[in-house]
C-alpha positions, 0 to 999 in steps of 0.5 A: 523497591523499598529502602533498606532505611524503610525496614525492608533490609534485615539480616538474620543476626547481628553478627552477620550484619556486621561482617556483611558491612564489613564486606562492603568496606572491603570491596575495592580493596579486595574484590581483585584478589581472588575473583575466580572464587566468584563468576556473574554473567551480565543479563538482559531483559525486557520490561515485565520479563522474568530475568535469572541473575547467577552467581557461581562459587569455586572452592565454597566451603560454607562462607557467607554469600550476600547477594545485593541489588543496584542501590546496594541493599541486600537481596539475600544473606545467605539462603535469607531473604534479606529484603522484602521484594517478592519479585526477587525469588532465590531458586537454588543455593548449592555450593557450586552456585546461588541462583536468583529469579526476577520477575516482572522486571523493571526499569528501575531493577536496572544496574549491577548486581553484586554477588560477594564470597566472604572468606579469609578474603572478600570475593565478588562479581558484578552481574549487569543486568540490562532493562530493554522497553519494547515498543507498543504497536505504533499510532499513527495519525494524520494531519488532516483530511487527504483531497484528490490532487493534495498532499497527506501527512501521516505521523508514525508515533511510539511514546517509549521505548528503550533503546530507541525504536526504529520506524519505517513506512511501507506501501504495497511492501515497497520502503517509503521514506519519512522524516524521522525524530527522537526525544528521551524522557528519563530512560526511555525515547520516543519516536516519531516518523514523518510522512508525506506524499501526494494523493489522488483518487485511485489512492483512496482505499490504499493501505500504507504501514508503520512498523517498529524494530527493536532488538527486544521484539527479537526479529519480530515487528509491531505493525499498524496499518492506515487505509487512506481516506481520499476525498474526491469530486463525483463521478455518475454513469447512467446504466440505461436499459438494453435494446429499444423502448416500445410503447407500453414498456417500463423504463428503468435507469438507474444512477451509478455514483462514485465520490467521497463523501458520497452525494447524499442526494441525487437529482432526476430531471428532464431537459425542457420539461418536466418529469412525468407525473407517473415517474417513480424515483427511488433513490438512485432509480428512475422507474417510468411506467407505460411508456408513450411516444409523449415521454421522449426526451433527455433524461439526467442524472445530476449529483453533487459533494463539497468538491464538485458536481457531475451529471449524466444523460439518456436520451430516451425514444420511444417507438411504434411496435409495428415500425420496430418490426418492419425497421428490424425485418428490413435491416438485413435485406439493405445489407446484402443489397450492399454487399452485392452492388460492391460485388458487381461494382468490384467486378466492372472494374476488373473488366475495364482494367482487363480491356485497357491492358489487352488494347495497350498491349496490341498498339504496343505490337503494331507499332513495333512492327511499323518501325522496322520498314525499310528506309530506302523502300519508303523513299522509293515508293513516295518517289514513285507516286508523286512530284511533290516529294516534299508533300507525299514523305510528309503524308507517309510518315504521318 
């Protein structure tokens, strides 16, 4: 915006210059006398928005009207451009009201605008106008590289805005809170907002979001979203072949890796010998051709990053076609002979348990029955067979 000591403040006359000084002089004294004769309403925007400064007029009866900006240089003499922004556009000059049109707003254009009626006396109203800076998408940094079983430290930045935005962290929707800061350059603040928590290797992939808040974003939010990057040691399982291998066959594993960084290399060994000689690796494939029983062993998988190593085995066996098949047939015939010799051992049990119960139970009757003989009977009787009283009761009650 130019000085008015720059030649960007004209006026179209002379006379009018001086009654518009004149005015200006007049302001404190008199702009309280009849405000009602001029209303402003205050006006907010954002920075490279378009902004509409009114000034109504009561009882205009053709006096002079003379729009100022914050720095007090004339905007507009009446319906006369006064000073040479073409930002600033006068869209409607009526007796009721004079209407002024900003555009591309900025934070300099920020302050009181004065809409002054000169008639007997010096009419006037101060529309403020108010400058708000939305913030960018926020940038978000992170301190070094995240390790399974370390800390991570993520940094929500937005370099300026006005007023200060507000940062919050989430993750999987959920508010996680950070340490947040604020610094002020000239008019504008920027914003940082700390965060720091421990990672593992399930977190790798995970997706955490900065998102700014500022009433010029008007409900909205600028988002940016961080997809973490863990570094892990290696994991490896062998995906070994189905069913059995037989002489002649091919044999195909394959090494399935998982680590960050990925092994750039994967090692096929055999264990106490050497690999053979027709054996194909591609990468993460073994492939070994016309199998024979000279090829059995175990097999590993060994891979490595800068956080550890892993391995896998399989051990392969390979078998006769004709033992295959007679092993095959005669695997069902030893089962069932199983089952039946439980069947018959479940069932001589059952026998033996029925036996012992029916003979318990007879002795059990027999010697209920000897219980109830008379006492005296049995005196007489042992008296009768014998002198040796003693003796005989002895061999009777035995």
């Amino acid at each position: 915006m130019r000085s008015a000591g720059s030649g960007g403040h004209h006026s179209p006359s002379v006379a009018a210059a001086v009654l518009a000084a004149a005015g200006i002089a007049l302001l404190c004294v008199a702009g309280g006398a009849r405000a009602q004769e001029v209303q402003a309403e205050n006006v907010t925007v954002a920075e490279g928005g378009q902004a509409e400064i009114n000034c109504r007029l009561h009882q205009y009866d053709g006096s002079i009207v003379v729009i100022q900006n914050p720095s007090r240089q004339m905007l507009f003499f009446n319906g006369t451009r006064a000073l040479k922004d073409e930002r600033f556009q006068l869209v409607e000059f009526t007796q009721k009201q004079v209407r002024i049109v900003l555009s591309n707003a900025r934070l300099e254009d920020e302050g009181g605008y004065f809409c002054q009626l000169y008639t007997d006396d010096t009419h006037h109203q101060i529309a403020i106008l108010t400058v708000l800076v939305p913030p960018e998408n926020p940038l978000v940094e992170v301190k070094e590289q995240a390790v399974e079983g370390g800390e991570v430290e993520l940094t929500c930045i937005v370099p300026r805005s006005r007023p200060a935005a507000t940062l919050r962290w989430y993750r999987d929707r959920t508010l996680i809170p950070g340490i947040s800061s604020k610094q002020e350059n000239g008019k504008v603040f920027s914003i940082t907002n700390v965060l720091h928590f421990r990672v593992e290797r399930k977190d790798h992939g995970s997706i955490v979001t900065c998102e700014a808040t500022h009433p010029a974003l008007r409900g909205q939010q600028k988002q940016t979203q961080y997809v973490l990057d863990v570094q892990y040691s290696p994991t490896v399982r062998i995906r070994p072949p189905q069913g059995v291998m037989r002489e002649g066959d091919t044999l195909v594993l394959t090494c399935a890796v998982n680590g960050n960084p990925p092994p750039t290399r994967i090692n096929w060994n055999r264990a106490n010998d050497s690999l053979p000689e027709r054996a194909l690796i591609e990468g993460d494939t073994l492939t070994i051709p016309s199998l024979s029983m000279l090829d059995n062993g175990t097999y590993s998988c060994q891979v490595e990053n800068k956080h550890g190593r892993s391995s896998d085995q399989y051990v392969l066996v390979v078998y006769d076609p004709g033992a295959i098949v007679e092993a095959q047939t005669s695997v069902p015939y030893a089962i069932v002979g199983g089952i039946l010799a439980l069947l018959v051992f479940l069932v001589i049990c059952v026998l033996i348990v029925m036996v012992w119960c029916s003979i318990r139970q007879k002795g059990s009757y027999l010697t209920h029955e000897a219980s109830g003989l008379d006492e005296h009977g049995e005196a007489r009787e042992a008296f009768l067979n014998g002198g040796d009283g003693h003796k005989r009761k002895e061999e009777f009650f035995i």
